[in-house]
C-alpha atoms as a printed R data frame, in Angstrom:
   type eleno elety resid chain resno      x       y       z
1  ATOM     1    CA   UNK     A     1 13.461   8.311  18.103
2  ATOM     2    CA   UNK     A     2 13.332   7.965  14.318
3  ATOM     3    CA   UNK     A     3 12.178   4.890  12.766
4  ATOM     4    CA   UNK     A     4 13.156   3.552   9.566
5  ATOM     5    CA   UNK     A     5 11.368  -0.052   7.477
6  ATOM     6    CA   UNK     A     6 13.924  -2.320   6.048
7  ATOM     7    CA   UNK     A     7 13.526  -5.347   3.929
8  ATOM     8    CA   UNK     A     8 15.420  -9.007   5.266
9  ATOM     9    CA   UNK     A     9 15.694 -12.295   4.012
10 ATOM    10    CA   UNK     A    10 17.777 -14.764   5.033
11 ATOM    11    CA   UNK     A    11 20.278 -16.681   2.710
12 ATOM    12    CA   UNK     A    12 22.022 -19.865   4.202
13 ATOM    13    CA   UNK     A    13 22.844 -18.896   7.311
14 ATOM    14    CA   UNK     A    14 23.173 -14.772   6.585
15 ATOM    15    CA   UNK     A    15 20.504 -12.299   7.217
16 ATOM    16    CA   UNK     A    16 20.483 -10.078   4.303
17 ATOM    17    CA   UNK     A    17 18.765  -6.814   4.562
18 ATOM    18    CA   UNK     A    18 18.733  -3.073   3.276
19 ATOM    19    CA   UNK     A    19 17.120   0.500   4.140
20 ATOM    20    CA   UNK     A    20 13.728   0.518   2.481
21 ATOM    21    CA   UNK     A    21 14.769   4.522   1.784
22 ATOM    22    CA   UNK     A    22 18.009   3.244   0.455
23 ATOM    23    CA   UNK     A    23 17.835  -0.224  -1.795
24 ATOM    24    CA   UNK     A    24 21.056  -0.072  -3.541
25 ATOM    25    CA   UNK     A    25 23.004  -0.322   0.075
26 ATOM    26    CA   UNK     A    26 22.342  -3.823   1.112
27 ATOM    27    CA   UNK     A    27 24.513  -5.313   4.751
28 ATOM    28    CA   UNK     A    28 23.914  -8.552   6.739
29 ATOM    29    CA   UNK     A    29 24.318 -10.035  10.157
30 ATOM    30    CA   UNK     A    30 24.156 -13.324  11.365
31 ATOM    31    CA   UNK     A    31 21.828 -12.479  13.544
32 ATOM    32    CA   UNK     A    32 18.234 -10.374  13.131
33 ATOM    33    CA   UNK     A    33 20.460  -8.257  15.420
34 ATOM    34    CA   UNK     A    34 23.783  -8.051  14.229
35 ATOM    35    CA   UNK     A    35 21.686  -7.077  10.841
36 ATOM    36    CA   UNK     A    36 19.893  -4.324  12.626
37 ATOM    37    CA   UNK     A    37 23.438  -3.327  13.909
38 ATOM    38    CA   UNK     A    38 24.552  -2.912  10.800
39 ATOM    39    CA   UNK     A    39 21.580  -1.109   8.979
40 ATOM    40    CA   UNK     A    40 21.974   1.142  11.604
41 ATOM    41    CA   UNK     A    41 25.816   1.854  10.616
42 ATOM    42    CA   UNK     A    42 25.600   2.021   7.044
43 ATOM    43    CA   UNK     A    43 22.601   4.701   7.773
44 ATOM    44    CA   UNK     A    44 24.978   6.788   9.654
45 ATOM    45    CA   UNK     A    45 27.623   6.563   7.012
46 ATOM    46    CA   UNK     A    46 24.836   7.169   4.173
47 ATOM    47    CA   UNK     A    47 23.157  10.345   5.894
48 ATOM    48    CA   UNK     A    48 26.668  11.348   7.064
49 ATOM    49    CA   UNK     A    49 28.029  12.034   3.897
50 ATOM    50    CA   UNK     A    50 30.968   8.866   4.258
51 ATOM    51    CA   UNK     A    51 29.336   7.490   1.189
52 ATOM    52    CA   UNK     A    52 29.633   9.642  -2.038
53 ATOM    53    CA   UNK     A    53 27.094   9.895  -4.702
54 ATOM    54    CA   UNK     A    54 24.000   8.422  -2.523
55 ATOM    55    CA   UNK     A    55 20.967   7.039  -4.206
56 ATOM    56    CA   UNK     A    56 17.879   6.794  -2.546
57 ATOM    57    CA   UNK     A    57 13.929   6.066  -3.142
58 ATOM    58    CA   UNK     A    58 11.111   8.647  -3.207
59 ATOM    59    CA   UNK     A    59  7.576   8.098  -3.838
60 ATOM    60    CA   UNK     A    60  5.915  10.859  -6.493
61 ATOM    61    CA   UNK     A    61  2.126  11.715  -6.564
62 ATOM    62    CA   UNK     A    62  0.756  12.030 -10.040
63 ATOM    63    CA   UNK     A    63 -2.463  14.101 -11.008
């Protein structure tokens, strides 16, 4: 099983969250759960191609 960190805060009474790998694609839940429901999704639709154009965060070693 593949693991992925995300970041959450919560606002009010939202859960607000994104993919660590992919910060410009934030969701929410009202739950921790529903969130994690819905990280899950919008990973599907980012890695399956659903969503054009798809930024994402890389880390870069430097000499």
């Amino acid at each position: 099983m593949e693991k992925k960190t995300y970041v959450y805060w919560q606002e009010e009474k939202m859960w607000i969250g994104y993919l660590e790998e992919y910060p410009d694609y934030m969701t929410q839940g009202e739950t921790i759960e529903e969130l994690e429901e819905n990280l899950k999704d919008i990973y599907r639709e980012l890695t399956g191609g659903a969503i054009p154009n798809v930024r994402r965060v890389a880390e870069l070693e430097m000499a």
